[in-house]
N, CA, C and O of each residue as an XYZ file, in Angstrom:
276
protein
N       0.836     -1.179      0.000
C       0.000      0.000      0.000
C       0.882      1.244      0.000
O       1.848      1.314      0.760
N       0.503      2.411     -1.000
C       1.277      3.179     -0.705
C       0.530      4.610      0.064
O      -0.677      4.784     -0.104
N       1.337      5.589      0.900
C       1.076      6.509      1.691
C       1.520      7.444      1.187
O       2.634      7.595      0.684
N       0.346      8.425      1.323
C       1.074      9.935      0.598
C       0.632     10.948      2.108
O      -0.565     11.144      2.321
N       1.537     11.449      2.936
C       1.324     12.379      3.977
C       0.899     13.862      3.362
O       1.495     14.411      2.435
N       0.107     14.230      3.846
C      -0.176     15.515      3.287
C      -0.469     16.793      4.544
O      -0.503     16.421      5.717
N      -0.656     18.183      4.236
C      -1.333     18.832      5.422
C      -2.329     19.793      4.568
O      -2.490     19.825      3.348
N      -2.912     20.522      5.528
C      -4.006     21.335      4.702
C      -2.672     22.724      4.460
O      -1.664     23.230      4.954
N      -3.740     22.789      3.187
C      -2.174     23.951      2.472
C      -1.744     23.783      1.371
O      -1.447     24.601      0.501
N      -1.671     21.922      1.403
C      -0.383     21.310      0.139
C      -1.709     21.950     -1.123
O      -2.703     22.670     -1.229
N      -0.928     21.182     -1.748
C      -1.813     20.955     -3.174
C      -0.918     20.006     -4.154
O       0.254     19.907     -4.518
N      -2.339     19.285     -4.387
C      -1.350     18.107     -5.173
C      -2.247     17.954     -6.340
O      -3.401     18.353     -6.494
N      -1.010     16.901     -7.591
C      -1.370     16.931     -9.057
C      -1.894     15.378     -9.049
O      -0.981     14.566     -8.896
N      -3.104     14.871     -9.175
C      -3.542     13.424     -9.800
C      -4.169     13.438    -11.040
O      -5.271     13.784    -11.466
N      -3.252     13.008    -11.449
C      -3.942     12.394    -13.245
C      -3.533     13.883    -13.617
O      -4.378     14.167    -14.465
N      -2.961     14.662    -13.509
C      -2.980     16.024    -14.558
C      -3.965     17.196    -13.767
O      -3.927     18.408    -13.982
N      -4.789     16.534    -12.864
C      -5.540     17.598    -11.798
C      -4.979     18.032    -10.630
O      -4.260     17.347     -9.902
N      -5.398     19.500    -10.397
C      -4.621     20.186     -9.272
C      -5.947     20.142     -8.452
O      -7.075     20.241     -8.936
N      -5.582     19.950     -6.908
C      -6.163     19.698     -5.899
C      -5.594     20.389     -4.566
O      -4.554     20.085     -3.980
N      -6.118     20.958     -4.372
C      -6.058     21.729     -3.233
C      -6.616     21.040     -1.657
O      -7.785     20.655     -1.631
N      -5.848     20.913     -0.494
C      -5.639     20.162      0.480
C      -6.609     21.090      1.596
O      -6.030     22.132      1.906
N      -7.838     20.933      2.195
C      -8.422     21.511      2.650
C      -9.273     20.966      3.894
O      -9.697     19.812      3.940
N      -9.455     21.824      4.793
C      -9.861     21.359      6.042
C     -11.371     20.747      5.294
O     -11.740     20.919      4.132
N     -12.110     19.940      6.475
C     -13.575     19.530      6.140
C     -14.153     19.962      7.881
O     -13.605     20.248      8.945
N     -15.654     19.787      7.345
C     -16.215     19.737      8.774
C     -16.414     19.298      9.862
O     -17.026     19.876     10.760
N     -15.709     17.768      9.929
C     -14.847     17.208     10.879
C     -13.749     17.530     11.471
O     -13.317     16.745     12.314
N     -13.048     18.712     11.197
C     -11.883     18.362     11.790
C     -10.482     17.667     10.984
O      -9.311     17.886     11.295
N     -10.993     16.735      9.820
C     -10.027     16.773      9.182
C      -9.526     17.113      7.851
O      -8.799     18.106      7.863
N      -9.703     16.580      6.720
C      -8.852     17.458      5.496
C      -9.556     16.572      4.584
O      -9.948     15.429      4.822
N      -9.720     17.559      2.995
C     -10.294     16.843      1.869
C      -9.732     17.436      0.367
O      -8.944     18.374      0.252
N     -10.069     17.000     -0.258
C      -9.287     17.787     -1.541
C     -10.575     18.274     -2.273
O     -11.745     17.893     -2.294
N     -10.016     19.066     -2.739
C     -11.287     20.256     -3.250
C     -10.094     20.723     -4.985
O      -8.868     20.829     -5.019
N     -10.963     20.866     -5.989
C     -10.322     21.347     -7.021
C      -9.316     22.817     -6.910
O      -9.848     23.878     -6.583
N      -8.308     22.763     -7.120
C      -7.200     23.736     -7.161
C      -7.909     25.115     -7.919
O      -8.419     24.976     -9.031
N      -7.900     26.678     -7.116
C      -8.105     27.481     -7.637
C      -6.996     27.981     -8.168
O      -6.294     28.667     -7.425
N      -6.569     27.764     -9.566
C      -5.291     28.402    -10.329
C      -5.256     29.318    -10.980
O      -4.280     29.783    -11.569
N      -6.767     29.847    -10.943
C      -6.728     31.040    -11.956
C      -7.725     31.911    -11.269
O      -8.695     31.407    -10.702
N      -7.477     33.510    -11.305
C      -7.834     34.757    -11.051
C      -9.351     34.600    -11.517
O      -9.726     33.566    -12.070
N     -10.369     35.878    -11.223
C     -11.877     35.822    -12.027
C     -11.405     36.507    -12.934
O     -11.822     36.240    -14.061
N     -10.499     37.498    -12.814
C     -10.062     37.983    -14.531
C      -9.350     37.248    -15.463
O      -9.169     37.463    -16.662
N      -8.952     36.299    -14.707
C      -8.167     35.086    -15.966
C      -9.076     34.474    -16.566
O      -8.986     34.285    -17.779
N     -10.138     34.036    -15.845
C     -11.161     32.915    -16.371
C     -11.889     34.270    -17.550
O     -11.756     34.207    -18.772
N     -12.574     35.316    -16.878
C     -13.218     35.870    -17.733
C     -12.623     35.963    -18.969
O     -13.359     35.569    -19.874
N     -11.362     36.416    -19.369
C     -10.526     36.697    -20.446
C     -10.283     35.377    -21.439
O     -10.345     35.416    -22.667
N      -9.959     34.064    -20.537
C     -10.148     32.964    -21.164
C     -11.296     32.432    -22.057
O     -11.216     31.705    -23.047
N     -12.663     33.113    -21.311
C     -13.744     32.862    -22.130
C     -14.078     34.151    -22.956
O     -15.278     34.385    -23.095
N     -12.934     35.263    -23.682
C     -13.827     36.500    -24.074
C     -14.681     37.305    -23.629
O     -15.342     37.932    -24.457
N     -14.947     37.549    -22.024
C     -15.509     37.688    -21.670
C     -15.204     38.714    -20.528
O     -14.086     38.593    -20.028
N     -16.033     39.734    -20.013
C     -15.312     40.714    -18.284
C     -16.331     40.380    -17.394
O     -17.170     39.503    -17.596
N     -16.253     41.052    -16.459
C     -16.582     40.689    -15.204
C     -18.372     42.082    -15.302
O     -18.242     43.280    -15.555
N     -19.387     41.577    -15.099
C     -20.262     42.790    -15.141
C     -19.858     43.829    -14.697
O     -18.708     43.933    -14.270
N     -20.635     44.727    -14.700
C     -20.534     46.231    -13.595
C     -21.631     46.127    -12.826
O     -22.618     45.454    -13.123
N     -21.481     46.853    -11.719
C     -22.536     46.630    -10.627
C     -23.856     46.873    -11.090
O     -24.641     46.124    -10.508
N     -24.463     47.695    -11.985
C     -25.496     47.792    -12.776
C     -26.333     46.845    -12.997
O     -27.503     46.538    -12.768
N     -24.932     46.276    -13.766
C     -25.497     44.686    -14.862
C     -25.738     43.605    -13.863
O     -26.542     42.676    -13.935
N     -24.700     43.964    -12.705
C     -24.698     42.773    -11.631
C     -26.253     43.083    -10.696
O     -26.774     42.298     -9.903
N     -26.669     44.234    -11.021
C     -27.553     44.198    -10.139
C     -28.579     43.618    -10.578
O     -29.235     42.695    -10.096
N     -28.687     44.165    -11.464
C     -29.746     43.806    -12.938
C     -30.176     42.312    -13.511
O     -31.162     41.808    -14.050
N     -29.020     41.951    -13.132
C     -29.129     40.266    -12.893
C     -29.601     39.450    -11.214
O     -30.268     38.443    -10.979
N     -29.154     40.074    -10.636
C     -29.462     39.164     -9.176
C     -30.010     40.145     -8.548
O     -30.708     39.761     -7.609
N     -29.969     41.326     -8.703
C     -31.401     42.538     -7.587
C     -29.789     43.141     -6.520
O     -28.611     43.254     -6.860
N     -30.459     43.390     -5.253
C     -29.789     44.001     -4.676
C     -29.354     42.637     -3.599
O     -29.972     41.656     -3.187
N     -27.978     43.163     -3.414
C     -27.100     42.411     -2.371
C     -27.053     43.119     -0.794
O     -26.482     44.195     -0.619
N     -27.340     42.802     -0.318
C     -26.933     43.701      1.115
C     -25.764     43.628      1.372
O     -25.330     42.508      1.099
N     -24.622     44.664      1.997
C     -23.237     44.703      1.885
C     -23.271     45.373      3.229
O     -24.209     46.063      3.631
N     -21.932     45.055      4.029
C     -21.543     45.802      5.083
C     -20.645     46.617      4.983
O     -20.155     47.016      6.040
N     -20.127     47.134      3.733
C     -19.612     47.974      3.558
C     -17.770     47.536      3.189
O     -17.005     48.231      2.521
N     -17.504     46.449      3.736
C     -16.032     46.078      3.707
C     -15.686     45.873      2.490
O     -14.509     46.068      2.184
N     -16.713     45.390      1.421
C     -15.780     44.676      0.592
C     -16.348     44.675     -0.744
O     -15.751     44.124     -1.668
């Protein structure tokens, strides 16, 4: 059998997929797909930008915000 030690943090490659090492709701750790790319990378990848708050509103209504972010 083989053992691969890991901690939350790593990130590892199976089969050509990046995986990101992440706590779960137990207490211990799960792999979750690797975020490798920015929202402006992806948008640009597909031809595409990010709305403006307008358009964003215009699509989902109003967000309630606390102001931070």
């Amino acid at each position: 059998m083989n053992r691969l030690v890991v901690t939350v943090g790593d990130m590892l490659e199976v089969e050509g997929r990046l995986y990101d090492v992440v706590p779960d709701m137990q207490g211990g750790a799960t792999l979750e797909p690797a975020i490798t790319m920015s929202v402006a990378e992806i948008h640009a990848a597909h031809g595409e930008q990010a709305p403006t708050n307008k358009e964003f509103e215009a699509q989902f209504g109003h967000v309630p915000s606390d102001g931070e972010g």
